[in-house]
C-alpha positions in Angstrom: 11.1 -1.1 93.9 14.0 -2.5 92.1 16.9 -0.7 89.8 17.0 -3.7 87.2 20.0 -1.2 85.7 22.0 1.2 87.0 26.1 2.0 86.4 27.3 2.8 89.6 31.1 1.6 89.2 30.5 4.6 86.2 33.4 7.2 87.6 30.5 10.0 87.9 29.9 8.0 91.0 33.3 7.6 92.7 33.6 10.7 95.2 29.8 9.5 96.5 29.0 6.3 95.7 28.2 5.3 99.5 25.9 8.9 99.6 24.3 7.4 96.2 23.4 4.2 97.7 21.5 5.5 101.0 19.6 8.3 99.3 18.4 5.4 96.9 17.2 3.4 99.7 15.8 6.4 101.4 13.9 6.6 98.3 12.0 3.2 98.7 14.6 1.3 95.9 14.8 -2.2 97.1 17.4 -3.4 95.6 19.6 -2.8 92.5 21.3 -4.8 89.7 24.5 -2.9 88.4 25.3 -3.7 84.8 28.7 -5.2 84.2 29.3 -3.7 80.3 32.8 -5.2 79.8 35.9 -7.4 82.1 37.1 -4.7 84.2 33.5 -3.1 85.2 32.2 -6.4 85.4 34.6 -7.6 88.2 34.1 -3.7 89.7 30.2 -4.2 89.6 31.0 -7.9 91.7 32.9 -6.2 94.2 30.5 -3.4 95.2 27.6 -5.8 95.4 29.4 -7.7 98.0 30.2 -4.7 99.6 26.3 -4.4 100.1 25.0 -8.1 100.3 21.1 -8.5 100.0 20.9 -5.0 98.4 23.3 -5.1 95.8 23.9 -7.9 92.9 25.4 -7.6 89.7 25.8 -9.1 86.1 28.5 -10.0 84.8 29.2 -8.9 80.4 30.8 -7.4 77.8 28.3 -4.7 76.0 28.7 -4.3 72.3 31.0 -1.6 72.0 33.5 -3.5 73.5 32.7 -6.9 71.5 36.1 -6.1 69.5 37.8 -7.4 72.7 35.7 -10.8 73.6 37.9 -13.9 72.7 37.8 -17.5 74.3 39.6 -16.1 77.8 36.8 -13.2 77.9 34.6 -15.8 78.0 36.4 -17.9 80.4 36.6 -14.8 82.8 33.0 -14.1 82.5 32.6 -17.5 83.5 34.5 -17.6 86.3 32.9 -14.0 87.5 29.6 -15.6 87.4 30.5 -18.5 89.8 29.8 -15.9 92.2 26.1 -16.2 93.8 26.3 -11.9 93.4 26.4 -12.5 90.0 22.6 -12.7 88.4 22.8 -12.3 84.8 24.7 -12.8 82.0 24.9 -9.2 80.2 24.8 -6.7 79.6 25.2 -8.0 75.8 23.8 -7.7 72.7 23.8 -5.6 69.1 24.2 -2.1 68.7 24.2 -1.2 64.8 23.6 2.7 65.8 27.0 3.1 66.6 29.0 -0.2 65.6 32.2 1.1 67.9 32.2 -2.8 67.3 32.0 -4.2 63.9 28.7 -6.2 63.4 30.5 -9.4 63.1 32.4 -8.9 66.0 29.1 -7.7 68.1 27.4 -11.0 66.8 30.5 -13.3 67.4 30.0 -11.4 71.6 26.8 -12.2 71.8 26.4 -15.7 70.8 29.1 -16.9 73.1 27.3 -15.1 76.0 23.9 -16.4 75.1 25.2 -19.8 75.8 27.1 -19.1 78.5 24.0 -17.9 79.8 22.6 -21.6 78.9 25.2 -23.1 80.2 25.1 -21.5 83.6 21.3 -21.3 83.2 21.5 -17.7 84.3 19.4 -14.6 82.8 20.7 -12.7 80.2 20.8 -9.0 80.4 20.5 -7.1 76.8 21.3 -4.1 74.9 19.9 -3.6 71.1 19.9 -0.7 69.2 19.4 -0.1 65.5 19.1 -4.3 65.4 16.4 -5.6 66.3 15.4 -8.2 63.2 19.0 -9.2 63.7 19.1 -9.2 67.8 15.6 -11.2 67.5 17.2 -14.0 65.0 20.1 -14.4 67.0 18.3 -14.3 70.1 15.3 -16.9 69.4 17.2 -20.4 68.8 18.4 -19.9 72.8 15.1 -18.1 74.2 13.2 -21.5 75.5 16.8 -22.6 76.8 17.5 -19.5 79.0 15.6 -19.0 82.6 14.6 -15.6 81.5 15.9 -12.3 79.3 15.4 -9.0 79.2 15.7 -6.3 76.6 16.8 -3.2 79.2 16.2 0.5 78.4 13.7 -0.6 75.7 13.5 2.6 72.7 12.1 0.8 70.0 8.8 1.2 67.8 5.8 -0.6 68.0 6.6 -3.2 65.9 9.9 -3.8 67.5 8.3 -4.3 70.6 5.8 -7.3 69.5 8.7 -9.1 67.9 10.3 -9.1 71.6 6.9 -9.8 73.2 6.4 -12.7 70.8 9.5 -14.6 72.0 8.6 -13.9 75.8 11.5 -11.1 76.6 10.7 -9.0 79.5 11.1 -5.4 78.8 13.1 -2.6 81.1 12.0 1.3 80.4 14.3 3.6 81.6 14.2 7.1 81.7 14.1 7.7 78.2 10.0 7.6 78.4 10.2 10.9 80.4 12.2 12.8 77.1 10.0 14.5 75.1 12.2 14.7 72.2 13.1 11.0 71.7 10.3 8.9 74.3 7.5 10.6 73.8 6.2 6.9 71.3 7.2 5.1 74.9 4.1 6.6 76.4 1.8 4.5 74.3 4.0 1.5 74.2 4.3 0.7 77.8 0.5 -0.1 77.9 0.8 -3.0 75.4 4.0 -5.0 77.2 2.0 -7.8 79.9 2.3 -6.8 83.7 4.8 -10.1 84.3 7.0 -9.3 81.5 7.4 -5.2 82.4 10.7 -3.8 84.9 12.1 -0.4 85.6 15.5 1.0 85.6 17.3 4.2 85.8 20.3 3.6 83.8 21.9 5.6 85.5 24.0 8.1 85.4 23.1 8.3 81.8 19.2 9.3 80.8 18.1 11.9 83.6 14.4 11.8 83.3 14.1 15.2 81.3 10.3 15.8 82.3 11.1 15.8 86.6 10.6 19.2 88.1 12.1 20.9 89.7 14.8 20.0 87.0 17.7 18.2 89.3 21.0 20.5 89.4 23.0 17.9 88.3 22.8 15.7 84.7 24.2 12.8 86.3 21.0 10.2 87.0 20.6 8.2 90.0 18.4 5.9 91.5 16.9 7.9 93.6 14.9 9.1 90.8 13.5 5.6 89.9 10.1 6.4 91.7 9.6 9.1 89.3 10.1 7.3 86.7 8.2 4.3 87.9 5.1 6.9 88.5 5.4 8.0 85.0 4.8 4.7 83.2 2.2 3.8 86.2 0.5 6.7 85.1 0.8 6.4 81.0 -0.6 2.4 81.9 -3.4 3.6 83.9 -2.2 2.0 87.1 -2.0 2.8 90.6 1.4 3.6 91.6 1.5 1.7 94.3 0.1 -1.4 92.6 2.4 -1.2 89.5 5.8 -1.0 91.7 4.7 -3.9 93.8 3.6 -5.5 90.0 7.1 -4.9 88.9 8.9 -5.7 92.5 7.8 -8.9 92.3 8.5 -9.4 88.4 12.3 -8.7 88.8 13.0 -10.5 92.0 11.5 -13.5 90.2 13.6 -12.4 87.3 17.0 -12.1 88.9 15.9 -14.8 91.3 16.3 -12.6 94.7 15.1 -12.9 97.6 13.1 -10.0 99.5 16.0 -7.3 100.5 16.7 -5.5 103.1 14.2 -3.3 105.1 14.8 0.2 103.9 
């Protein structure tokens, strides 16, 4: 199975990152992604994928909250980062109106530049969107049939948000969050409506610590050695076997990120 998105430059990981890595392939993960959110963790994410070729790639972004600092040589950086044949998206990017660490202008501004950069390059993009989604979707729609693929990761929206994605072909990643009872609970439901090519998984981590695993993990940190559990609980919402559904989604994101098959774990 494959971590479509998972922070491991995050400094939560630095006294074990290597110990992170093998007990996530001793898990059955693949491969993993790890999300570039801004220049310096971008060019961080790079180096530890290379550090772990055919088992680690990267994207290469600047998330929302730091969209306040994108200019013309941001976007020349990102460029050069994604020269690299580690690199696999464009992203993470996007619109984030819960927070607006960014102002919306600013967030927009971000985005647009790395949707056609993403064009350009004809790389995936790799997206955040909270509190936005009419927005996100307008933005987003003019580049859609231009872009090899995109994905809306760590999906938490309603119904309807979801069909507006769906309509415009985004594939959708589900973290986590479906296993918080507080907050996810809706994601139970929703994961049965998104197409079988179209759905990926992701931990996120070491943010959103599935909240329904028992025994409860010591630790609040999330990694991706947990991604089978949270794989099993959307196989499980969908009706699916386990198996079946993390070979379904396997092959989605390797077509996705374009990979090959990895390593032998």
């Amino acid at each position: 199975m494959i971590d479509i998105g998972v922070n491991l430059t995050n400094k939560r990981f630095q006294k074990d990152i290597n110990e992170v890595i093998a007990n996530a392939k001793q898990a059955g993960v693949s491969s993993m992604i790890i999300t570039g959110t801004n220049l310096a963790e971008s060019e961080a994410a790079l180096q530890l994928a290379q550090n772990y070729p055919d088992y680690l790639f990267s994207t290469a972004g600047i998330h929302p909250h730091d969209a306040d600092s994108f200019d013309k040589t941001s976007l020349n950086q990102l460029r050069s980062l994604a020269q690299d044949p580690s690199v696999k998206a464009i992203g993470e990017c996007g619109l984030d109106f819960n927070r607006n660490y960014s102002t919306p202008a600013e967030q927009e501004y971000a985005f647009i530049e790395q949707l056609e950069l993403a064009v350009e390059l004809q790389l995936p993009v790799f997206m955040h969107e909270r509190d936005a989604n009419q927005r996100f979707i307008e933005l987003l729609s003019p580049y859609v049939k231009q872009l090899p693929n995109a994905v809306l990761h760590c999906f938490t929206g309603d119904q309807f948000d979801l069909q507006r994605c769906l309509e415009i072909d985004l594939h959708i990643g589900i973290t986590g969050w479906i296993c918080d009872e507080r907050r996810g609970a809706h994601l139970l439901e929703l994961v049965k409506l998104i197409p079988a090519n179209r759905l990926m998984i992701e931990t996120d981590s070491p943010y959103l610590l599935p909240r329904s695993m028992r025994p409860k993990p010591k630790s609040s940190r999330n990694e991706p050695k947990y991604l089978p559990y949270i794989a099993q609980t959307i196989a499980h919402a969908r009706q699916q076997n386990v198996e079946q559904f993390i070979e379904q989604t396997t092959q989605t994101s390797r077509a996705f990120f374009n990979i090959g098959r990895a390593l032998t774990v």
